[in-house]
Backbone bond lengths (Angstrom), bond angles and torsions (degrees), N, CA, C in turn:
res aa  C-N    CA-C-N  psi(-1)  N-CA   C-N-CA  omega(-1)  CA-C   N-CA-C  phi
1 X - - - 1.462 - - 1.533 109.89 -
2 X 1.066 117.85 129.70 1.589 149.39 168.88 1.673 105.41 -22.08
3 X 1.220 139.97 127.17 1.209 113.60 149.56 1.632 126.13 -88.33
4 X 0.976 129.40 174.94 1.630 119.81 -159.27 1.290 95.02 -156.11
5 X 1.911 93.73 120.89 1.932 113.93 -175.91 1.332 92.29 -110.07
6 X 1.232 131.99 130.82 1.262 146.15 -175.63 1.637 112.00 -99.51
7 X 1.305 102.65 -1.00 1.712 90.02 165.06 1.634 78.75 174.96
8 X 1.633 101.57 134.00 1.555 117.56 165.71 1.497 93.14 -155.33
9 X 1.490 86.15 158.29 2.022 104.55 172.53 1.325 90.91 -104.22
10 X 1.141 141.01 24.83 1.903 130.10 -164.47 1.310 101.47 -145.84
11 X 1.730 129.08 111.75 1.033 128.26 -163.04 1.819 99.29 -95.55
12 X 1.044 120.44 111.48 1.315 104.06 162.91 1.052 160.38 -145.68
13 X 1.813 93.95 39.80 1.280 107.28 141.58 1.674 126.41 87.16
14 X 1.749 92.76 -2.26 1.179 99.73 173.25 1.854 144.70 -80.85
15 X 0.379 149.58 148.05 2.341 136.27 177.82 0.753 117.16 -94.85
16 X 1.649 130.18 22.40 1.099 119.80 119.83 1.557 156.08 -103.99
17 X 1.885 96.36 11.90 1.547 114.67 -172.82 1.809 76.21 -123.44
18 X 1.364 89.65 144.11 1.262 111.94 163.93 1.931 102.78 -117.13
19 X 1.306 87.61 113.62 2.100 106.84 -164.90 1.542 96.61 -92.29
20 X 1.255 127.24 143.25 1.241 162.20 109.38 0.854 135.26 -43.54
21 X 1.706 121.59 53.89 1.543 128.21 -151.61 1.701 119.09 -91.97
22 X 1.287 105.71 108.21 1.292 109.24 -172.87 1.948 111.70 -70.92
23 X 1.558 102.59 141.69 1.373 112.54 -121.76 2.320 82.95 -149.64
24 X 1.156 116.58 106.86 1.099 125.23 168.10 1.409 106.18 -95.02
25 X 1.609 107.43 147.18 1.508 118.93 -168.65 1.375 107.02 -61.66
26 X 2.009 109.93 -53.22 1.118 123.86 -165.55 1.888 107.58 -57.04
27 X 1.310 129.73 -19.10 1.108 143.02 -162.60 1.386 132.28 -122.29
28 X 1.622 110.78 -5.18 1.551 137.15 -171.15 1.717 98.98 -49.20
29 X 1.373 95.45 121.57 1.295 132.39 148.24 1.652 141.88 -83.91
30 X 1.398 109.76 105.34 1.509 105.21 -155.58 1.422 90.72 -88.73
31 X 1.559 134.35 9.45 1.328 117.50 -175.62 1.780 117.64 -92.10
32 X 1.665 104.15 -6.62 1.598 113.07 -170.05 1.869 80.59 -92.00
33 X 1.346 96.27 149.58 1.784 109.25 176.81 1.022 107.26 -110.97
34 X 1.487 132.50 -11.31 1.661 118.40 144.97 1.344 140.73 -140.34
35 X 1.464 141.61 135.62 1.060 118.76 -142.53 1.313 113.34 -160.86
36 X 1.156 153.09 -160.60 1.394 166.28 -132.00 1.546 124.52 -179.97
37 X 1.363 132.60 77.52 1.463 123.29 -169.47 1.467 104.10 -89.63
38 X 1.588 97.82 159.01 1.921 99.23 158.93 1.809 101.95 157.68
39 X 1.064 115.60 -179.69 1.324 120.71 169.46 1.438 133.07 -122.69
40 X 1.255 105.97 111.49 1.574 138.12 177.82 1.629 102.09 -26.16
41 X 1.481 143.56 147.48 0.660 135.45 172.35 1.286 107.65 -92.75
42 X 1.488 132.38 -19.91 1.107 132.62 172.73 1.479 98.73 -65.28
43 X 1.347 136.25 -41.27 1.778 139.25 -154.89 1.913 99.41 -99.76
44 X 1.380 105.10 20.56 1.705 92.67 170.63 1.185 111.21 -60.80
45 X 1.193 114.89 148.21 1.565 134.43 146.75 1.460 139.55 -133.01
46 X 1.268 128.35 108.80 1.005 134.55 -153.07 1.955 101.87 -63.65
47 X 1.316 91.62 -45.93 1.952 85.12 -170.32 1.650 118.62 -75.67
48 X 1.551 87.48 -7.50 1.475 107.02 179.75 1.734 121.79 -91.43
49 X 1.448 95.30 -28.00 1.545 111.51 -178.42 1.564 118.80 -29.53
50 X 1.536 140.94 -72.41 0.898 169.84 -65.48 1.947 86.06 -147.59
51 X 1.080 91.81 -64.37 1.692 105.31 -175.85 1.819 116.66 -50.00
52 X 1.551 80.22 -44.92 1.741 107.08 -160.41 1.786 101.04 -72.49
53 X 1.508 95.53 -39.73 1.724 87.98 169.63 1.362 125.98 -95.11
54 X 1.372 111.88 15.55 1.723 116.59 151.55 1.337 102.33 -78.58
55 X 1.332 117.90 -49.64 1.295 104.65 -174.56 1.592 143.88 -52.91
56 X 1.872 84.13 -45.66 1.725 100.21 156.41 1.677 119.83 -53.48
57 X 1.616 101.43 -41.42 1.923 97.22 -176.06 1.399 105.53 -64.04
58 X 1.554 132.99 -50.73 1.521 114.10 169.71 1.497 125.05 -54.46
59 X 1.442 112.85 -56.52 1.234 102.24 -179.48 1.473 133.36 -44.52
60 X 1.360 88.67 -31.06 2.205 105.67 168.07 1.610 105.93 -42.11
61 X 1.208 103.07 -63.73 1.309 115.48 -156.42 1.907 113.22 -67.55
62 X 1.592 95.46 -7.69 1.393 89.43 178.39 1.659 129.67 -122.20
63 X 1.155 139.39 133.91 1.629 175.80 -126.11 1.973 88.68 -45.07
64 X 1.634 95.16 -53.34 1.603 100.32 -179.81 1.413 131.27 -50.30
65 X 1.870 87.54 -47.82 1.681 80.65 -177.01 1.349 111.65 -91.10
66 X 1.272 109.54 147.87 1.649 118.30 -177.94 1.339 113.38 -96.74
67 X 1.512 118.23 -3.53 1.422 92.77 -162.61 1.790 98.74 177.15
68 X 1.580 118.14 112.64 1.255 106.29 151.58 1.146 152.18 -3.82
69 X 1.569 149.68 57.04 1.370 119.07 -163.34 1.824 101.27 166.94
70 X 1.201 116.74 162.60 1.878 122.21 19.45 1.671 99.94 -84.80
71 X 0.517 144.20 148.68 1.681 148.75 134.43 1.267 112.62 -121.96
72 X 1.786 130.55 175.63 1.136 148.50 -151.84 1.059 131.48 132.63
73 X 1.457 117.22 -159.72 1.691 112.58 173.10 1.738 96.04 -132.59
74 X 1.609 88.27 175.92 1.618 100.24 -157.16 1.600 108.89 -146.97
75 X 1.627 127.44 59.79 0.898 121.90 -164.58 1.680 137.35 -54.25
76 X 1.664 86.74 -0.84 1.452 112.26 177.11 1.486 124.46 -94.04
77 X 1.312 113.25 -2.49 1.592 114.50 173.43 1.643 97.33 -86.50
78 X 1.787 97.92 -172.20 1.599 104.29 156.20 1.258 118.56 -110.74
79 X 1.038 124.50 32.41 1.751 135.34 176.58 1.381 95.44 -67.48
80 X 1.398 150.05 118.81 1.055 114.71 171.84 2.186 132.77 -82.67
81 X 1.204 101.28 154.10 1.457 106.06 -163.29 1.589 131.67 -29.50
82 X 1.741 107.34 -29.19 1.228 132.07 -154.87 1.542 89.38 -91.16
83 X 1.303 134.19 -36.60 1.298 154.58 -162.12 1.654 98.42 -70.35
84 X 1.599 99.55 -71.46 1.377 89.38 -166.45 2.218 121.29 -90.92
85 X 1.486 93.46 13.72 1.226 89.67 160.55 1.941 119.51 -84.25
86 X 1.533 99.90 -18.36 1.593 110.61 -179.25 1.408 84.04 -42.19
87 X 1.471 115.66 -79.54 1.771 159.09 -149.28 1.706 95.52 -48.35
88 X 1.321 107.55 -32.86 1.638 108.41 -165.79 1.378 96.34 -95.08
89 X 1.574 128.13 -34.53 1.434 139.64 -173.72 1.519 110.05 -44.72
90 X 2.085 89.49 -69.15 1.684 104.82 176.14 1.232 117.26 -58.16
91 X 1.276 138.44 -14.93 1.358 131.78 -174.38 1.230 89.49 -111.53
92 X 1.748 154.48 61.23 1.122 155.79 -165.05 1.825 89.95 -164.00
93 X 1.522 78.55 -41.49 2.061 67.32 -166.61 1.386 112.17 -80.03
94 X 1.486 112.60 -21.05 1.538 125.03 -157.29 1.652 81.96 -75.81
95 X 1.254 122.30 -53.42 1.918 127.30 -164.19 1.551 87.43 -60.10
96 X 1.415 137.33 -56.75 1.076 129.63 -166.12 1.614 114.20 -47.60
97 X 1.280 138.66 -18.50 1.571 132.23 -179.96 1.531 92.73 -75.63
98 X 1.357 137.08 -23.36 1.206 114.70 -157.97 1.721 102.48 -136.19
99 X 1.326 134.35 154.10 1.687 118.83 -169.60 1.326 102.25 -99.50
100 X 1.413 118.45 61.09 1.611 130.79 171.97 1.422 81.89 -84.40
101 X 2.077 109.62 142.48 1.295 105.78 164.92 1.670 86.38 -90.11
102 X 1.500 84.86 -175.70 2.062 117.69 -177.29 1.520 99.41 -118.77
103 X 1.327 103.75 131.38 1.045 125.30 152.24 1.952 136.85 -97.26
104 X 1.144 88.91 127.01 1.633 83.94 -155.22 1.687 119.59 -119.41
105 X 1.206 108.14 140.51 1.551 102.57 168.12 1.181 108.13 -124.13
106 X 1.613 98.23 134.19 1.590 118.41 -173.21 1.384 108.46 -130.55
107 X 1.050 116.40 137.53 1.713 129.05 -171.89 1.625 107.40 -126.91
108 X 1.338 123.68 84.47 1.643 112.14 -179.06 1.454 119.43 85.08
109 X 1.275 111.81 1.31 1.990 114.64 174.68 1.407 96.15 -143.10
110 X 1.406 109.79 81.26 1.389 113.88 142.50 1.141 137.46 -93.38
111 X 1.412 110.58 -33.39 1.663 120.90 142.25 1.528 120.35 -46.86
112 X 1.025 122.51 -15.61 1.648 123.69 171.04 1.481 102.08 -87.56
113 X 1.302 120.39 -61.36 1.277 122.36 -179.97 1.324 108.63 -54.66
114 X 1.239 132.81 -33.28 1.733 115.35 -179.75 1.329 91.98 -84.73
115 X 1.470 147.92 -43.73 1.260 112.19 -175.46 1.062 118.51 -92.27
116 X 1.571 124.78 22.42 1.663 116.04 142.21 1.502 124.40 -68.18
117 X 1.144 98.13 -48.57 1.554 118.66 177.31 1.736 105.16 -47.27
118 X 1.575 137.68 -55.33 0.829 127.00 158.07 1.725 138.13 -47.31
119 X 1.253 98.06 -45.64 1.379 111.82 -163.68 1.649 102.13 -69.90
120 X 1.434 118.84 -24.63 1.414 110.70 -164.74 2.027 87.82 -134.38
121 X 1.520 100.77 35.66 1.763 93.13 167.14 0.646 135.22 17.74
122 X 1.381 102.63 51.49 2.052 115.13 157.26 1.221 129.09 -38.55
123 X 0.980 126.47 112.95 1.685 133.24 -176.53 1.108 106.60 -90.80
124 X 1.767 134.63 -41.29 0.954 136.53 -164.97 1.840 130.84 -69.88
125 X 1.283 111.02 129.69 1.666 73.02 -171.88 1.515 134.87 -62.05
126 X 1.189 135.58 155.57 1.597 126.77 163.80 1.388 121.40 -105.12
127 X 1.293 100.67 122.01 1.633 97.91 167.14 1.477 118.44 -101.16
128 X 1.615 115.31 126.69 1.455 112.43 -174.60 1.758 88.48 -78.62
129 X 1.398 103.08 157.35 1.428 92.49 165.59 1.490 105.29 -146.89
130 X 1.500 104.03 -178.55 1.959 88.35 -143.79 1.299 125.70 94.67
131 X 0.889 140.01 -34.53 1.588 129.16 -135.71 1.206 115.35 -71.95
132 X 1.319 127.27 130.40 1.144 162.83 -135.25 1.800 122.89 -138.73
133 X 1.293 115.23 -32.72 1.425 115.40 -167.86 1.521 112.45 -106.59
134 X 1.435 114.36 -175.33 1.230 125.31 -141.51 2.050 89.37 -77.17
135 X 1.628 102.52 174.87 1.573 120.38 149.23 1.572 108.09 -41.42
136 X 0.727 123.43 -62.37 1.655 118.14 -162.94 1.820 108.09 -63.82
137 X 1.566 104.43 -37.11 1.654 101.85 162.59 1.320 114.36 -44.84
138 X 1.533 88.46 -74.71 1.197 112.47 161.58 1.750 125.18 24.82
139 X 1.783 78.59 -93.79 1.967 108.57 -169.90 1.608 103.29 -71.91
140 X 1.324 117.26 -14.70 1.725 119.71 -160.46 1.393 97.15 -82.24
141 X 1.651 117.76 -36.51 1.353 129.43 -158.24 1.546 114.47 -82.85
142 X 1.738 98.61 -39.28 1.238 109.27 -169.72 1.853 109.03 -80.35
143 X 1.709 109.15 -13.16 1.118 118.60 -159.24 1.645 102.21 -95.95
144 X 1.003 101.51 11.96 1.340 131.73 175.40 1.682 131.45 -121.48
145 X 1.293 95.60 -5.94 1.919 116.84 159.99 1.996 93.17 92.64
146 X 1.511 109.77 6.15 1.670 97.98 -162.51 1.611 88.63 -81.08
147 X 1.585 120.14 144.81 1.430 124.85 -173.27 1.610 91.24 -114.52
148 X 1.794 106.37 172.43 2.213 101.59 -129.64 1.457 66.90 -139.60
149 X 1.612 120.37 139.91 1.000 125.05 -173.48 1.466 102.93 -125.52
150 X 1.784 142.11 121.40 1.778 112.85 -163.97 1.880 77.19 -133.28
151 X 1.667 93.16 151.85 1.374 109.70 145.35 1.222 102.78 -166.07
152 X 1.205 143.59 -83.89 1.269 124.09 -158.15 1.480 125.08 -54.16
153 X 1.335 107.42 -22.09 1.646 104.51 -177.78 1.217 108.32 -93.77
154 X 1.815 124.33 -13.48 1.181 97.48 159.26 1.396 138.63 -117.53
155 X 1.496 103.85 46.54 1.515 123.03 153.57 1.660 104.24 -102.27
156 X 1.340 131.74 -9.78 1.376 122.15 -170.43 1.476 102.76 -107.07
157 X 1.231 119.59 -50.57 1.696 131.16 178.59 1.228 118.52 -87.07
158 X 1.440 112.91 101.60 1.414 117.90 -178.22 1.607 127.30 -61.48
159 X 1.910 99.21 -13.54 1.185 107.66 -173.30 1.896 107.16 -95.72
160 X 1.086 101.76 -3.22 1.381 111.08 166.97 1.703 116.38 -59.05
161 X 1.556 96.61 -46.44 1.588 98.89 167.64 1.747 142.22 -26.30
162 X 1.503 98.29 -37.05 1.476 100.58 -171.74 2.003 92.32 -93.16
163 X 1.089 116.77 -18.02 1.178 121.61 -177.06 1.548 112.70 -55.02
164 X 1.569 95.25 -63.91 1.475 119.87 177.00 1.922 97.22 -34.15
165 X 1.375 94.34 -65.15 1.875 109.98 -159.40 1.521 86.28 -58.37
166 X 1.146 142.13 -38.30 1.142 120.27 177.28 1.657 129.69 -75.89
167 X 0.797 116.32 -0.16 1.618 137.66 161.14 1.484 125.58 -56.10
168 X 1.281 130.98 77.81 1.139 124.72 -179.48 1.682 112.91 -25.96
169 X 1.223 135.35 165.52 0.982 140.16 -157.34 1.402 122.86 -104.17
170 X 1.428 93.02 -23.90 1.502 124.78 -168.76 1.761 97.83 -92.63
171 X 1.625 125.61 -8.41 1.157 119.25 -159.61 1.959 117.31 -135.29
172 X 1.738 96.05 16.86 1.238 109.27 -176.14 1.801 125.69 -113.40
173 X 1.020 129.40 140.51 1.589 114.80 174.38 1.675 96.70 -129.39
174 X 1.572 94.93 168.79 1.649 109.46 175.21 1.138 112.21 -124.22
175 X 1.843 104.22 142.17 1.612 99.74 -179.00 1.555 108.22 -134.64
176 X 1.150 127.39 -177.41 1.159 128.09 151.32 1.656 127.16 -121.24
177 X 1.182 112.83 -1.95 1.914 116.29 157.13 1.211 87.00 47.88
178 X 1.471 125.14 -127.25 1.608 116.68 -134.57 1.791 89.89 -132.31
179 X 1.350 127.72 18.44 1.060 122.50 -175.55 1.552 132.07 -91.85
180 X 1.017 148.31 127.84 1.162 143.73 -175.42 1.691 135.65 -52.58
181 X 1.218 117.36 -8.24 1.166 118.44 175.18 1.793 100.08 -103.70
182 X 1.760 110.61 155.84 1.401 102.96 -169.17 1.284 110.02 -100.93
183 X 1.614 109.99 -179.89 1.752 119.13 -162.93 1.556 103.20 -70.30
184 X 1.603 119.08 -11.49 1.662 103.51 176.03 1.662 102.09 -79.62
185 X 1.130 111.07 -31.84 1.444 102.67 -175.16 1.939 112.61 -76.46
186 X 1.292 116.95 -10.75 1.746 120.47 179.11 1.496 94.14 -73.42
187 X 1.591 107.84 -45.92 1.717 119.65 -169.77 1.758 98.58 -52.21
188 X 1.090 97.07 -77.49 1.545 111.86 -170.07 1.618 109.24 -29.32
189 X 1.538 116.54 -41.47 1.391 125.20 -174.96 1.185 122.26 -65.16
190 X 2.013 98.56 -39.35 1.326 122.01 -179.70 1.925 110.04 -65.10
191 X 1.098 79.70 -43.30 2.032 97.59 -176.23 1.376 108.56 -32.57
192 X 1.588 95.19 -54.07 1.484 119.29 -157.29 1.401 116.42 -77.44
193 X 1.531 113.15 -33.77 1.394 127.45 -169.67 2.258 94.91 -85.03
194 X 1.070 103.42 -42.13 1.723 101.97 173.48 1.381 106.53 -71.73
195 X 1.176 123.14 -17.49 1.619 117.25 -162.68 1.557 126.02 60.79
196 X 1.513 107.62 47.48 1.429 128.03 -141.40 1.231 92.60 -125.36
197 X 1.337 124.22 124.82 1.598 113.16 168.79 1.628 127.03 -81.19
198 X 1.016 150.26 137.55 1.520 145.71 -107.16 1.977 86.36 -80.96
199 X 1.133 107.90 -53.94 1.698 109.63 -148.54 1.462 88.31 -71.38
200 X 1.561 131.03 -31.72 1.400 126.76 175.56 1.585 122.77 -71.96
201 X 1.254 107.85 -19.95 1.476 117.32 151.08 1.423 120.63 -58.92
202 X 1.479 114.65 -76.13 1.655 129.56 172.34 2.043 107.55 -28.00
203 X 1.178 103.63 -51.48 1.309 97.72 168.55 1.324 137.64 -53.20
204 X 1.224 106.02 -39.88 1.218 135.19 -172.89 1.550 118.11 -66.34
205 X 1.523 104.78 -39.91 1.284 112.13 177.22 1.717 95.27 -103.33
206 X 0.846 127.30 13.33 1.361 136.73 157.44 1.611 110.54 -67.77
207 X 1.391 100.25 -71.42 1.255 104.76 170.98 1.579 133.92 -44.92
208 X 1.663 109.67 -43.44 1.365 129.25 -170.53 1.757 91.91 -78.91
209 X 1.196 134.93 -18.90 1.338 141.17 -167.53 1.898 90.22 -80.78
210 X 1.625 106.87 -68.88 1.372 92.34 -174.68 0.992 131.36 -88.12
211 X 1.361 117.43 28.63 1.153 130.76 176.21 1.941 118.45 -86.08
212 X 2.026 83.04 -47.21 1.602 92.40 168.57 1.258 108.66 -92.58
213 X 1.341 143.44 -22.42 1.062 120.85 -150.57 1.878 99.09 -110.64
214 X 1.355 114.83 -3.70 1.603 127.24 165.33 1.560 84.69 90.53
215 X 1.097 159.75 39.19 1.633 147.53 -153.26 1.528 81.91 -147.25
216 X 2.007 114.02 138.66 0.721 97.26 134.20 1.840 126.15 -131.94
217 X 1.680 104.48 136.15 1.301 107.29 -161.82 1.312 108.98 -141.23
């Protein structure tokens, strides 16, 4: 069975990871066969805007891309906030014609993100990815149907661990984003921290894969 990275910037190409290759409009590559479009809140551009979300509305609509994203908000840049929820809005409605989930990075507005998600009845699923913060994030996010995506922080933050274990099972994915160690070694960590034996893991997010992503593989 396949292992499955739910969001990387590093295509590579291997048969036995099925990649989630995060994929900017301004930069789209028709040579990765599956992937993730959208715009970074760090990578807005205003003169660019307009273009970038034609690009996202086709790419939605077609077999490759799986999935919205990353987009979000970022309370840690200087973009200011009001700006890039416009940016996150329009690329909210375009995913909405079709039940691609979104993948998202959020830095400090998770309370924004759940009451986007309400206010404009998101159907689609969201995966935060990254995740990084405590149980109480945690339970707020999940209590809200948003599914928690970890790799780098939880090979670096040991206190991430009890987080993970608190994660229903049915509601987690693994990635490797921009980090240097690979998705057998996030698995292996993950294995260990559920008390999960590796191939009963792999399934697992097998399952939670076609569950959100409508695929089954």
């Amino acid at each position: 069975m396949n292992y499955i990275n739910l969001h990387t910037h590093s295509f590579k190409n291997q048969e036995t990871i099925l990649e989630v290759v995060n994929q900017y409009p301004w930069e789209f590559s028709g040579a990765i066969p599956q992937y993730s479009i959208g715009i970074h809140p760090w990578y807005f551009n205003q003169e660019r805007l307009s273009g970038d979300l034609d690009i996202i509305a086709n790419k939605l609509h077609e077999t490759n891309c799986l999935a919205l994203g990353e987009c979000g908000l970022d309370k840690r840049i200087e973009i200011p906030l009001n700006e890039q929820i416009e940016v996150f809005q329009q690329q909210l409605e375009l995913v909405q014609k079709t039940t691609k989930p979104i993948i998202l990075h959020c830095v400090a507005a998770y309370q924004e993100v759940i009451a986007i998600k309400k206010e404009m009845n998101i159907e689609n699923p969201i995966i935060i990815h990254g995740f990084s913060k405590n149980e109480q994030v945690a339970k707020s996010l999940l209590d809200n149907h948003f599914y928690l995506s970890f790799g780098k922080y939880l090979l670096r933050n040991p206190d991430l661990e009890k987080v993970f274990k608190f994660v229903p099972n049915d509601m987690f994915f693994l990635e490797t984003d921009t980090i240097e160690e690979t998705i057998e070694q996030v698995y292996e960590k993950a294995a260990s921290i559920k008390e999960m034996p590796l191939d009963l893991l792999k399934k697992q997010v097998h399952g939670n894969f076609a569950k959100v992503f409508n695929q089954n593989k």
